[in-house]
Backbone bond lengths (Angstrom), bond angles and torsions (degrees), N, CA, C in turn:
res aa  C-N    CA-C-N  psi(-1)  N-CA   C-N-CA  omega(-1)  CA-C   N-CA-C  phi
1 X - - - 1.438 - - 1.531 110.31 -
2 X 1.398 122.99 -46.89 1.704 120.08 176.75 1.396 107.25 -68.85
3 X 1.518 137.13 -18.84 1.176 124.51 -178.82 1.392 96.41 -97.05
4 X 1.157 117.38 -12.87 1.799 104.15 173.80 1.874 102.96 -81.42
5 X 1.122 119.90 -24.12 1.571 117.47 179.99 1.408 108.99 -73.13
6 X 1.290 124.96 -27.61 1.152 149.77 -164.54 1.814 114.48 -82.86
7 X 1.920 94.57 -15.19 1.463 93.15 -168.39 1.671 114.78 75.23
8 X 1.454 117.29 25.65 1.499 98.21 -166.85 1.552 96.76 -121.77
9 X 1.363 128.99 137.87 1.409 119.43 178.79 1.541 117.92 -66.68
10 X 1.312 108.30 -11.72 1.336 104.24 -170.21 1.884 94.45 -174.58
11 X 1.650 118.36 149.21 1.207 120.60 176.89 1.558 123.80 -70.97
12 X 1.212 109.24 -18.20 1.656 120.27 170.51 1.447 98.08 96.74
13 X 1.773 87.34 159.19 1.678 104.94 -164.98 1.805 96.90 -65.73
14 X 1.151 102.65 -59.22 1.858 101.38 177.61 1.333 124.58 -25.61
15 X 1.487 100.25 -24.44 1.953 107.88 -163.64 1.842 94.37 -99.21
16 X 0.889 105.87 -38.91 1.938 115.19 -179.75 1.649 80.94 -60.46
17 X 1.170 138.11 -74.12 1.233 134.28 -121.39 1.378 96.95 -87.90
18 X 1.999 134.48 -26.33 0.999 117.41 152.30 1.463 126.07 -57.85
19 X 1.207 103.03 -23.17 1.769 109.99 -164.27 1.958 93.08 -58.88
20 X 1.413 88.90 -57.39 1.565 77.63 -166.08 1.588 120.13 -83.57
21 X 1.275 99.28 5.24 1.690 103.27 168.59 1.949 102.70 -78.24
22 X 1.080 88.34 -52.81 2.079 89.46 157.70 1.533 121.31 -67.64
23 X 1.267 105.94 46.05 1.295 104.64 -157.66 1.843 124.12 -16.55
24 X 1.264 96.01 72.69 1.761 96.39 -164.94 1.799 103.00 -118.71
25 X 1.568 109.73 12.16 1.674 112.34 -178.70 1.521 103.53 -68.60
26 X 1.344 126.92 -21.43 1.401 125.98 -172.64 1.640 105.29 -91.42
27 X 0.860 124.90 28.41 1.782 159.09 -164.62 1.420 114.28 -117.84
28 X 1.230 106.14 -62.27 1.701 130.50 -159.78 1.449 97.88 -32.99
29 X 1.288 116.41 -62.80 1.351 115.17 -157.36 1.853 110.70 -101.91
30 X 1.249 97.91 44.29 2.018 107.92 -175.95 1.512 114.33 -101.38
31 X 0.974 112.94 160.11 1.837 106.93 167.83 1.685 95.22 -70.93
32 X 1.253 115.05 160.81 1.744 124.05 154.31 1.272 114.19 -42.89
33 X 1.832 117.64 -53.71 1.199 128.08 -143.51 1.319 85.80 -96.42
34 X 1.100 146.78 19.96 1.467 133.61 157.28 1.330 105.84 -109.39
35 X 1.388 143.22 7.47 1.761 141.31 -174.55 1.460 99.32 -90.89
36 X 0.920 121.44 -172.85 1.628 119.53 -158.38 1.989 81.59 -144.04
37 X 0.851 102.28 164.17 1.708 120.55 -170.86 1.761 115.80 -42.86
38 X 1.532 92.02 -54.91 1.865 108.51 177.63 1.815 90.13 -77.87
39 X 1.074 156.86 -20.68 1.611 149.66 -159.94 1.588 83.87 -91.40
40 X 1.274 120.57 -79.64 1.256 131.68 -170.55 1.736 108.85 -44.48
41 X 1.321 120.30 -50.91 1.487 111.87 179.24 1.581 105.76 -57.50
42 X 1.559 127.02 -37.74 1.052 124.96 -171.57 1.864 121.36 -65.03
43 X 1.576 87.88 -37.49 1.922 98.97 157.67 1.513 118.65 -62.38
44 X 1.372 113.39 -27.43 1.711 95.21 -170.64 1.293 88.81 -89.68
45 X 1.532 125.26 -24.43 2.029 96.93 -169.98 1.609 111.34 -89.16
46 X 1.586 102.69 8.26 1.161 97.09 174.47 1.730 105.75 -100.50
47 X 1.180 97.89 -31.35 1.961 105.37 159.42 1.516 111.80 -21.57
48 X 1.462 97.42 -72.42 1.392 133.43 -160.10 1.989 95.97 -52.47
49 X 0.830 122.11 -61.70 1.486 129.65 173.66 1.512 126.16 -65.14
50 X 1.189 120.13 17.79 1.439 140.95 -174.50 1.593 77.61 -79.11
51 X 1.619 100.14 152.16 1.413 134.73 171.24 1.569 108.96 30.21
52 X 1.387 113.33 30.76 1.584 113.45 172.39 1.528 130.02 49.57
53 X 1.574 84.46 55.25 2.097 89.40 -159.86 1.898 88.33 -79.29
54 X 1.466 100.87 157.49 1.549 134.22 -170.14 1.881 95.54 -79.08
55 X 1.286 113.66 1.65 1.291 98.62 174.45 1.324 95.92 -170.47
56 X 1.442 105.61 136.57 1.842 112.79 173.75 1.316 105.95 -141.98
57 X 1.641 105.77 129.13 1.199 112.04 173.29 1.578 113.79 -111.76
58 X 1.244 87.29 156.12 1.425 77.20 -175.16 1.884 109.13 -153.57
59 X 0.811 134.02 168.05 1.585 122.06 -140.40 1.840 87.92 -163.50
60 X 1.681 94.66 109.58 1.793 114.79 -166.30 1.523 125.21 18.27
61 X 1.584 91.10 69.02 1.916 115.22 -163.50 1.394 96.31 -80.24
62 X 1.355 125.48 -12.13 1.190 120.12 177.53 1.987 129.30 -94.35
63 X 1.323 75.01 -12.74 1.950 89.55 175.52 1.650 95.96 -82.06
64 X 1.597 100.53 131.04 1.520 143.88 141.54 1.651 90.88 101.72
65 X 1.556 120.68 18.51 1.476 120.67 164.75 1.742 80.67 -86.05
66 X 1.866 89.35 147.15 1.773 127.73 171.64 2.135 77.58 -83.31
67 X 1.789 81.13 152.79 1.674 96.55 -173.00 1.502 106.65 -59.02
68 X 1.699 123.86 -38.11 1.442 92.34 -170.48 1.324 95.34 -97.43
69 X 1.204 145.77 22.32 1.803 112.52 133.25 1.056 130.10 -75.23
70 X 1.259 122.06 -12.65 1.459 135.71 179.22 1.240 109.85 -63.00
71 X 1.505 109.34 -47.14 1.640 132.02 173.95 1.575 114.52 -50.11
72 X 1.550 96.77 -65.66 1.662 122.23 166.44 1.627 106.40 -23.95
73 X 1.642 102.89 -60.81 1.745 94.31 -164.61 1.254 96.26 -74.41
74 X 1.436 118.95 -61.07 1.215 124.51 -175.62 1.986 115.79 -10.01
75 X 1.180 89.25 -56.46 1.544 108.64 -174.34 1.878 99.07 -53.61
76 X 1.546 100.84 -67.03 1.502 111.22 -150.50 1.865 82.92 -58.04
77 X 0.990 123.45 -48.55 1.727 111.66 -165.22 1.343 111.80 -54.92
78 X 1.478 105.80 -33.81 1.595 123.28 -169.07 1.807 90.88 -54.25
79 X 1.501 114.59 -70.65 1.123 122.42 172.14 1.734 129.25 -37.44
80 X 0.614 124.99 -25.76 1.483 152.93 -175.87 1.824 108.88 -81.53
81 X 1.194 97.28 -81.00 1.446 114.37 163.30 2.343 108.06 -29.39
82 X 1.565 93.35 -64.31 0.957 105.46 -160.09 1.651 120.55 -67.92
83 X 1.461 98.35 -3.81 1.712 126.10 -173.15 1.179 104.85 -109.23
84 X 1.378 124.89 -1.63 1.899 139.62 -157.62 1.219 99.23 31.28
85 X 1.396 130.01 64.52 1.262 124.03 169.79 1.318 102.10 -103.86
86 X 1.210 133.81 -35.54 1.785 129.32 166.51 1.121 92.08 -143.45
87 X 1.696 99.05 160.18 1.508 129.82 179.31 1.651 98.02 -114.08
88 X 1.222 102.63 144.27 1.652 126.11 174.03 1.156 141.66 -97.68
89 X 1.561 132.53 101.30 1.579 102.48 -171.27 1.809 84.18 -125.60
90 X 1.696 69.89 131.75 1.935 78.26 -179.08 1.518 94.83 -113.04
91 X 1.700 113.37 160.12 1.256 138.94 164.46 1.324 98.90 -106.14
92 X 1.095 110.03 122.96 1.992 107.93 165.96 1.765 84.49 -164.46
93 X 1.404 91.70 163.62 1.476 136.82 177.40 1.762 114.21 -116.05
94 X 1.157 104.81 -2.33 1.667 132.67 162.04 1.331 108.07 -68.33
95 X 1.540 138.68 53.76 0.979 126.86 168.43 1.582 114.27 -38.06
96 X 1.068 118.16 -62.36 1.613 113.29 179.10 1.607 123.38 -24.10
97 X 1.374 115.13 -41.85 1.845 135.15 -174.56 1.334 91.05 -77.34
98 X 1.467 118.93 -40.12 1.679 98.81 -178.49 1.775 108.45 -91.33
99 X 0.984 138.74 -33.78 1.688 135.32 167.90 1.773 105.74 -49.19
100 X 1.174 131.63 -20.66 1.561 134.83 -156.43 1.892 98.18 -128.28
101 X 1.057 115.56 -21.06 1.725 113.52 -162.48 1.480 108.82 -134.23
102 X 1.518 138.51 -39.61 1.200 142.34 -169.49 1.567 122.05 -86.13
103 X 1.155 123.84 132.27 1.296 142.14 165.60 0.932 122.34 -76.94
104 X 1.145 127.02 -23.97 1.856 130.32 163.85 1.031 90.65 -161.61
105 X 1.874 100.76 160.58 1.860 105.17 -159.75 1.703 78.27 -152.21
106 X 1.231 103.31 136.04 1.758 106.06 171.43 2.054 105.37 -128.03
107 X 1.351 111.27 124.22 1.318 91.67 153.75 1.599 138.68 -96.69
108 X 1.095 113.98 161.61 1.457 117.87 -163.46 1.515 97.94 -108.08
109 X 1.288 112.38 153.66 1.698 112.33 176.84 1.340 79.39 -151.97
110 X 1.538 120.55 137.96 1.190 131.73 162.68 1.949 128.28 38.73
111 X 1.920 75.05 36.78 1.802 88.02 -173.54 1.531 125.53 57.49
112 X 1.887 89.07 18.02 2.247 88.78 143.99 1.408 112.55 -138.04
113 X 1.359 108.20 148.77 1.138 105.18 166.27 1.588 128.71 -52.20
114 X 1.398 111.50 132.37 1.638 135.41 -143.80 1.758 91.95 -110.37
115 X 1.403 100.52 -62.93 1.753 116.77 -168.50 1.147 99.31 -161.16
116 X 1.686 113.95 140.51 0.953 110.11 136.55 1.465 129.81 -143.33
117 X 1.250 130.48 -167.87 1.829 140.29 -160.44 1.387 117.67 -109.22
118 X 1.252 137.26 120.61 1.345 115.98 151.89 1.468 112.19 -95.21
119 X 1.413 114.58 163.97 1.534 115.21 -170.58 1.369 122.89 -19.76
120 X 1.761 102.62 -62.77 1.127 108.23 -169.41 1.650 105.35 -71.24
121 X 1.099 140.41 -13.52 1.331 116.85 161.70 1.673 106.85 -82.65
122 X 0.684 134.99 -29.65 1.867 137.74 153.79 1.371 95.85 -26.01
123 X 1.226 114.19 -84.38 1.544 106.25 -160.49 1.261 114.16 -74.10
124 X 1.696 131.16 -32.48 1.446 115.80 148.64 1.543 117.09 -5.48
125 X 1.563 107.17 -92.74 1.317 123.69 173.18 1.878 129.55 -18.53
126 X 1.448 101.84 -43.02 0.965 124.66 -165.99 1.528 107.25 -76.67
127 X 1.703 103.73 -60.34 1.269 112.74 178.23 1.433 140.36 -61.43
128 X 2.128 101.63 -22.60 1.048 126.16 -177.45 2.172 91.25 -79.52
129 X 0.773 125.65 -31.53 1.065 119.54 -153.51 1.818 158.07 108.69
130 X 1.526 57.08 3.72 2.074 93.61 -148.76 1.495 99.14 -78.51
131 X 1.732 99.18 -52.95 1.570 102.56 178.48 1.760 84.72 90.58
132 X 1.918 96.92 -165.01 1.105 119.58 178.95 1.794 121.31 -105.95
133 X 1.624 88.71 21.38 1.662 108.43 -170.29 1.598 92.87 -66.45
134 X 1.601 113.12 143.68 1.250 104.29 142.73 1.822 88.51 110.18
135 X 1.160 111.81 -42.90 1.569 121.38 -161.35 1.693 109.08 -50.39
């Protein structure tokens, strides 16, 4: 149904093949209101990747995924990113996803930008030990 809103004949083999790497194909055909918290997060980030848009945002995509789906997406974006096939702007409170995954990291305080990082101060942080404690 979203790839038919989308104009798309079909969601593409890439999008099946995450589905069932999230093992979430036994899903496909459920109401919403019957998925359980981690089922349902796994539908919107697979939402989110319909028709291969050049940018996905996505806003704490990683809360109520079990660790190896977390891993799972983690990976496929990594890949993605790394092909410049889409760009990412995540919202999370996961400092950890941004010290290990992000290219620039901005914080927000009261919906403005506060500070922000480019990589190499990312991995500064990271390497020193420090993290984003304290900030």
């Amino acid at each position: 149904m979203h790839a038919g809103a989308k104009d798309l004949a079909s969601v593409g083999a890439e999008l099946i093949k995450l589905a069932d790497d999230l093992k979430f194909s036994p899903y496909l055909e459920s109401f919403v209101d019957t998925l359980s918290l981690g089922t349902r997060q796994k539908l919107s980030v697979l939402l989110s990747l319909v028709g291969d848009p050049k940018l996905v945002v996505l806003d704490e995509a990683f809360n109520g995924l079990d660790p190896a789906s977390s891993l799972v997406f983690k990976r496929h974006l990594r890949s993605r990113l790394e092909a410049r096939e889409t760009s990412v702007l995540l919202a999370t409170h996961a400092l950890d996803i941004v010290e290990h995954y992000a290219d620039r990291a901005g914080l927000l305080i009261d919906g403005r930008l506060a500070k922000e990082w480019q990589k190499a101060d990312i991995v500064a942080l990271r390497t020193s030990g420090r993290g984003f404690d304290g900030v």
